[in-house]
N, C-alpha and C positions, 0 to 999 in steps of 0.2 A: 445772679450776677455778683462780682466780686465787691468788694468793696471800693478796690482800687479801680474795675470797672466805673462803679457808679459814681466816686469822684470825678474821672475824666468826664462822663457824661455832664456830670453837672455845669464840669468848664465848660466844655462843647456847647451845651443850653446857655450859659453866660455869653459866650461869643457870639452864640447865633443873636441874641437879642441886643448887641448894637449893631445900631444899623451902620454907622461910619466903617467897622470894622468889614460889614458884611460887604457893601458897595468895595469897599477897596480891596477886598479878596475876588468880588466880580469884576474888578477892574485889573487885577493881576489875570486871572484866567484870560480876557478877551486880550490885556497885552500880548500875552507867552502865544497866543493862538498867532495873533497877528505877527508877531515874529516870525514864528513857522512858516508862516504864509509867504512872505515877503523875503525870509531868508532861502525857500525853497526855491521861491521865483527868481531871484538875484542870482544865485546856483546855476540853473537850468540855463538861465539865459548866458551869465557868463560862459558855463561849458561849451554852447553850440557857438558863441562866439570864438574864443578861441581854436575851437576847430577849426572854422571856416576858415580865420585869419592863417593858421597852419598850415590849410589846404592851398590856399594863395599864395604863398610864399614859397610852397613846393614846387609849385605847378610854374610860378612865375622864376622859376633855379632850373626847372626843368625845360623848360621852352628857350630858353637861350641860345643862341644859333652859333653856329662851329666860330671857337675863341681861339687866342689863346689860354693855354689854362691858369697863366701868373695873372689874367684878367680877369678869368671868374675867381680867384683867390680877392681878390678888391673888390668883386661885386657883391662875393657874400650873400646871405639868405637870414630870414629870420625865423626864430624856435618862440616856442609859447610854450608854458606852464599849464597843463591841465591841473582845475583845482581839485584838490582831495574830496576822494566823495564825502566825506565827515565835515568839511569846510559850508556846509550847509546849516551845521549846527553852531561851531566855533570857526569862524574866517580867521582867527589865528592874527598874524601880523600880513598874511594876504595884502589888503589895502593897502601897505607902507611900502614894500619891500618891491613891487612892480613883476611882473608875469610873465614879460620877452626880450630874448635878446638879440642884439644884432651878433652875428660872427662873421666876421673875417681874421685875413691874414694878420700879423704883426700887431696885432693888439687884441687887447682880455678887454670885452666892455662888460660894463656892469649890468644889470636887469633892468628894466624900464617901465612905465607907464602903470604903477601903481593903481588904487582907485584912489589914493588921496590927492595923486600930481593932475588928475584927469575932474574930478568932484568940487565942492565945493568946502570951505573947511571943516564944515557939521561935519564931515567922518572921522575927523580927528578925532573928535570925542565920545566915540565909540558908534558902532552898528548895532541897528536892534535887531539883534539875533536869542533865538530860547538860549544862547549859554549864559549872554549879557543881562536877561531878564533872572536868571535862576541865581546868578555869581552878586548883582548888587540891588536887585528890587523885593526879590524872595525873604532875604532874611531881614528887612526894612518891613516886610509885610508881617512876617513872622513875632517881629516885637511889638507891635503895635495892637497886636492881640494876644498877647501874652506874655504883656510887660509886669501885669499883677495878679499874674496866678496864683500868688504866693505873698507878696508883700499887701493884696487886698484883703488878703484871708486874716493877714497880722495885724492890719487897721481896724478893720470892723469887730476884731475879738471873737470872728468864727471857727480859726484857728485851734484857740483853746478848747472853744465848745467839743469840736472835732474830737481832740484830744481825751475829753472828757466821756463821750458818748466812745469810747476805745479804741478810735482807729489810732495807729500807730504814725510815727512820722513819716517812717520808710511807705506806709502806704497812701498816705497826702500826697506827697513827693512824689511818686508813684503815678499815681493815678495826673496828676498834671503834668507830668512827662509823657501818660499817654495821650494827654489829650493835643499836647503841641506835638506829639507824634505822627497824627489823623493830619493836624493841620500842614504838617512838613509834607508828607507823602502827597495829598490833595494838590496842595502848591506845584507839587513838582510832575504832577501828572499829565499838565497837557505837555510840557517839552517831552517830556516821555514818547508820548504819543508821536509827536514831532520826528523824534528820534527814529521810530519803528519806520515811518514813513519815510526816514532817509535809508530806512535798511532795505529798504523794498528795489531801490535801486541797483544797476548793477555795480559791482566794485565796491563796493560798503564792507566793512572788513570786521566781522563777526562779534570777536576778542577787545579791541580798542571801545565796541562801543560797548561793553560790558562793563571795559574799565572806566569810561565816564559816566555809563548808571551808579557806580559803585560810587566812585567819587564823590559826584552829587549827593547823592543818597547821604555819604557821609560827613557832608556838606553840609547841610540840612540838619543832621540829625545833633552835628557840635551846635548851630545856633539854639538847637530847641534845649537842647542842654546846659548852655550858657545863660539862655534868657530864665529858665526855672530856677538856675542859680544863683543870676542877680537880684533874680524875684525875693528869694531865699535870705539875701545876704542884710538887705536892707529892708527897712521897719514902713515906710510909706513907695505905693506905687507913683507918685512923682519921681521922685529918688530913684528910683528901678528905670523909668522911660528915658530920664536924662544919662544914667549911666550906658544905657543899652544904646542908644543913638550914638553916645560921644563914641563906643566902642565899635560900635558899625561904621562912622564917620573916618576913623583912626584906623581899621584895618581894613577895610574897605577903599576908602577915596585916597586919605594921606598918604601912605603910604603904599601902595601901589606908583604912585604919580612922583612919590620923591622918590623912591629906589632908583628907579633908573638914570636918575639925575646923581644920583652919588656915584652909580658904575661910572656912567659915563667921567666924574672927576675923578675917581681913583685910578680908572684905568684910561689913560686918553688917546685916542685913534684917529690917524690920520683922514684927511677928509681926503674929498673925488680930487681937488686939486692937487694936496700937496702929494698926493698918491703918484699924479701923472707928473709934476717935477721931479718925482724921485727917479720913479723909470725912466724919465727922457735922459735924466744923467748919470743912469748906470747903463745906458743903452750904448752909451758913448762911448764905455769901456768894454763891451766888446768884440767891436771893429766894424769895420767899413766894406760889406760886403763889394761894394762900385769902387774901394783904394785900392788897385794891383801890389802897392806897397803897404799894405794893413796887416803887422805882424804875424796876428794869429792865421787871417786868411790867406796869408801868403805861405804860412806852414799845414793847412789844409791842402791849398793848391796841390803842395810837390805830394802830401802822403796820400793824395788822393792819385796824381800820375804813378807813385811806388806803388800801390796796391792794384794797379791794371796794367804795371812794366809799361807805359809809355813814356814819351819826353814832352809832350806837348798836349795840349787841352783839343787840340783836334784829332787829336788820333782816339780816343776817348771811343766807346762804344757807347756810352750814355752821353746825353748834354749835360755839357759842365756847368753849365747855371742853372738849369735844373737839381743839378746834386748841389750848388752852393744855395740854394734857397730851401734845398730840404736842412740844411746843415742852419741858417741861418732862424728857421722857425723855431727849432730844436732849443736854439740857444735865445731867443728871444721869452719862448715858452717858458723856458725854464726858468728864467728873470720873473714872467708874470705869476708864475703859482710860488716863487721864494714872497713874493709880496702879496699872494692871496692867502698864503698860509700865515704869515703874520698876521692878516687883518681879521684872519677866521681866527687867530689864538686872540689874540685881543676882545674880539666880541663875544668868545665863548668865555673868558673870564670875566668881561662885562654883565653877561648872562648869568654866570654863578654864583656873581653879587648879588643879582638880582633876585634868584632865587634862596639863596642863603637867607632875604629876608622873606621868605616864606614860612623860615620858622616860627616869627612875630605874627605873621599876616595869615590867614589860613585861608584869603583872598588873591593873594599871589599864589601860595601851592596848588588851589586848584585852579585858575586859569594854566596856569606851568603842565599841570594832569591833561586838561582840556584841548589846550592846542598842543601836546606830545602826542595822546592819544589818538587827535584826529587829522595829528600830520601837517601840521599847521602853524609849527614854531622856529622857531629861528635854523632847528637841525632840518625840518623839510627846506627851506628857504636855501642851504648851504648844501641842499642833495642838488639842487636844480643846478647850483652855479656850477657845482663840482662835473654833473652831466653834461653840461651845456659844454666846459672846458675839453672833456675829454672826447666829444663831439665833434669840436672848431677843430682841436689840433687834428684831430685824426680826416677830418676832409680837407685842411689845407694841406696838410701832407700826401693825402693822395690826389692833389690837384698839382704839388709840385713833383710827384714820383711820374705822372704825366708829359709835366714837362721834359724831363730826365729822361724820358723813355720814349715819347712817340712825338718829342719835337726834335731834329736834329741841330748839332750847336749850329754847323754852318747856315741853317734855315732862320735859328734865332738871332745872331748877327748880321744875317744879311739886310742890307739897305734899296733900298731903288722903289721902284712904283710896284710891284708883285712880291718885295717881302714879307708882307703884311696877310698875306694868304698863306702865304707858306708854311706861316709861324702858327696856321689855325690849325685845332682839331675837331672832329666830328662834333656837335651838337649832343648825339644821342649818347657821348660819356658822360654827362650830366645827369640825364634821367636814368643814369645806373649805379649815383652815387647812393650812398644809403640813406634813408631819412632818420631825421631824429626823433627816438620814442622815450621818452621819462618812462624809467622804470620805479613803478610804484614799491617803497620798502613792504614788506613781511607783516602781517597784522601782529604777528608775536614780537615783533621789532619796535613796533608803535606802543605797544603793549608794556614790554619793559621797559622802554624810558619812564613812562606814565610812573613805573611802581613807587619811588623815589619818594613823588609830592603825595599820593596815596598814605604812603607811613607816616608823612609829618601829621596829615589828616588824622591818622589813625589817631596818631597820639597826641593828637589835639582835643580828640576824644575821651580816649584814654585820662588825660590831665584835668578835662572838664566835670569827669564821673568823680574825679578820687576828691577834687573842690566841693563836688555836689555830696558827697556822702558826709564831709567834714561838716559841712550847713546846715544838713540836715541830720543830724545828731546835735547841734545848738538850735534847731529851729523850732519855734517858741520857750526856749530858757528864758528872753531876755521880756520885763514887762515895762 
């Protein structure tokens, strides 16, 4: 065996023999396991949940008996978020952001029923899922056993001996990088395992979870690089445990928790109310579809009778309020995504702050990798709303091209006791509207967002090696 072998071993034989060390490395594996467990089961159940409730809501749009169809536009149906099948490992902002929406006519509603608006407030502070165990308890484990692999060797003055009997520094160095090496991978092996087990499932998307082995991997591999060169840097291992804690404490907890308190004050974003003040008074400025005297709609009226050469709304081959309610969606819609796009540019610079300090945090880049990869971050959150939108509009519009087309005007203006039948149609156009399916993005989609926080990882690495070689070319100079 090498020399640089038998170093490592010897750390590895130093760790084994405490036992604090040992029990809290037995205590990290049964955590990461129980994670798996519980985030598989949370998964599972969520899924067939949401199906069901999808199933219901179908079934209960589809069973509605001959309407009118401006009243099933009011009745509406509700859509569900299937979760990502990788949301088993990382739930992402999941629990914050809510799962289903209502759709109807004349209004964009937002997503709903969270697991935080539905739980108790313990979720706010995070779920215990293997990314959560691997992102802030791993590299806490990590130092705690390999806080003086290198600053103990400087106390005791076996260091020197080392030196003296020929090994080299690079191969000291070395050899205790391999050995928090064994510890890194070990650590990270039951989520691993975890992982495979979400792969087995169907829908699991090959690429993405490659790119979050990789991640982690390289995750893992900056702390054990970091901690041998705190080890490194400083003369007593007290000194080394207090530096590596404040620095796990600082890119780990602080900062993490303040970031998105700064986006939030740099960039500031309306809330759910001032949202619907705005729209209610720009709604105002684009007319009065019930005013016969409503500028705009009164110059629809005439170029709607010029484009079928009539003089009068009755002579009309289609119902006129049927074509004034397709016309009316149109320009309402188009109100509600000028202020979903705003509120999506805003959160996404909110977002870039947030990850811009990833450059500092290499806690933030890989949560940022974690839930990109597995579909799970503010861009999956903003596919769903974008779906759902272009879902609502497209079934209220074909609920109003209905009206236009198989209610007559005279039938929908008429009054008396048998109007009201008149004005229905068949039941079974409902169960022939389309249902709504989330179309899941592209593993190479998921894929490439991920790469971004991967590179800062990379050269978080990268920056941690060229520190470690500078230390270790001083390491034992000083006596």
């Amino acid at each position: 065996m090498s020399l640089v072998g038998l170093i490592a071993r010897d750390e590895l034989r130093l760790m084994g023999r405490n036992r604090v060390a040992v029990i809290a490395f037995a205590l990290l594996v049964l955590l990461t396991l129980a994670a798996v467990a519980s985030s598989w089961s949370h998964h599972r159940a969520v899924t067939q949940l949401r199906a069901r409730q999808q199933h219901t809501a179908e079934a209960a749009f589809d069973a509605q008996p001959d309407r009118h169809p401006h009243r099933m536009v009011h009745y509406g149906t509700f859509i569900y978020r299937p979760p990502a099948p990788l949301a088993a490992f990382d739930p992402g902002i999941d629990a914050f952001t809510g799962n289903s929406m209502f759709l109807e006519g004349h209004r964009q509603n937002t997503a709903n029923f969270g697991d935080v608006q539905q739980s108790s407030l313990l979720v706010r502070f995070g779920q215990l899922t293997p990314a959560f165990v691997l992102q802030v308890v791993a590299p806490l484990l990590l130092i705690f056993l390999g806080f003086g692999a290198l600053s103990r060797e400087t106390e005791r003055g076996t260091l020197r001996l080392l030196l003296l009997h020929g090994a080299t520094r690079w191969q000291v160095v070395g050899g205790k990088l391999l050995a928090m090496g064994v510890v890194a991978v070990v650590a990270g092996l039951p989520a691993t395992l975890g992982l495979a087990l979400i792969a087995a499932q169907h829908g699991a998307l090959v690429l993405p979870m490659l790119v979050i082995v990789l991640g982690y991997s390289t995750y893992l591999a900056l702390w054990a690089v970091l901690i041998v060169l705190v080890s490194a840097l400083v003369r007593h291992s007290r000194d080394a445990l207090l530096a590596l804690v404040a620095l796990w404490a600082v890119a780990i907890v602080l900062l993490p928790r303040v970031a998105p308190d700064v986006a939030s004050a740099a960039v500031p974003l309306r809330n759910k109310l001032q949202t619907e003040v705005a729209i209610a008074r720009d709604l105002r400025t684009l007319g009065d579809t019930h005013n016969p005297d409503d500028p705009y709609y009164a110059a629809f009226k005439q170029a709607t009778l010029r484009r079928y050469g009539v003089a009068r709304v009755e002579e009309l081959p289609v119902n006129y309020k049927g074509v004034l309610a397709v016309e009316g969606e149109r320009l309402t819609s188009e109100l509600f995504d000028r202020y979903a796009a705003e509120s999506f540019a805003a959160q996404g610079r909110q977002n870039a702050l947030v990850r811009a300090v990833g450059v500092l945090s290499p806690a933030i880049a890989l949560r940022s990798l974690s839930m990109a990869a597995a579909g799970t971050d503010y861009a999956g959150h903003r596919r769903f709303l974008e779906q759902a939108e272009a879902y609502r509009y497209a079934l209220v519009q074909r609920l109003n091209r209905m009206q236009a087309e198989n209610v007559t005007y005279a039938a929908d203006v008429a009054q008396g006791a048998d109007a009201d039948r008149r004005k229905r149609i068949s039941g079974r156009n409902w169960g022939e509207m389309p249902d709504f399916a989330y179309r899941v993005p592209e593993g190479e989609a998921l894929a490439a967002a991920a790469v971004p926080e991967l590179l800062i990882l990379s050269a978080w690495v990268a920056l941690a090696l060229m520190l470690l070689v500078y230390a270790t070319r001083r390491l034992g100079a000083r006596r």
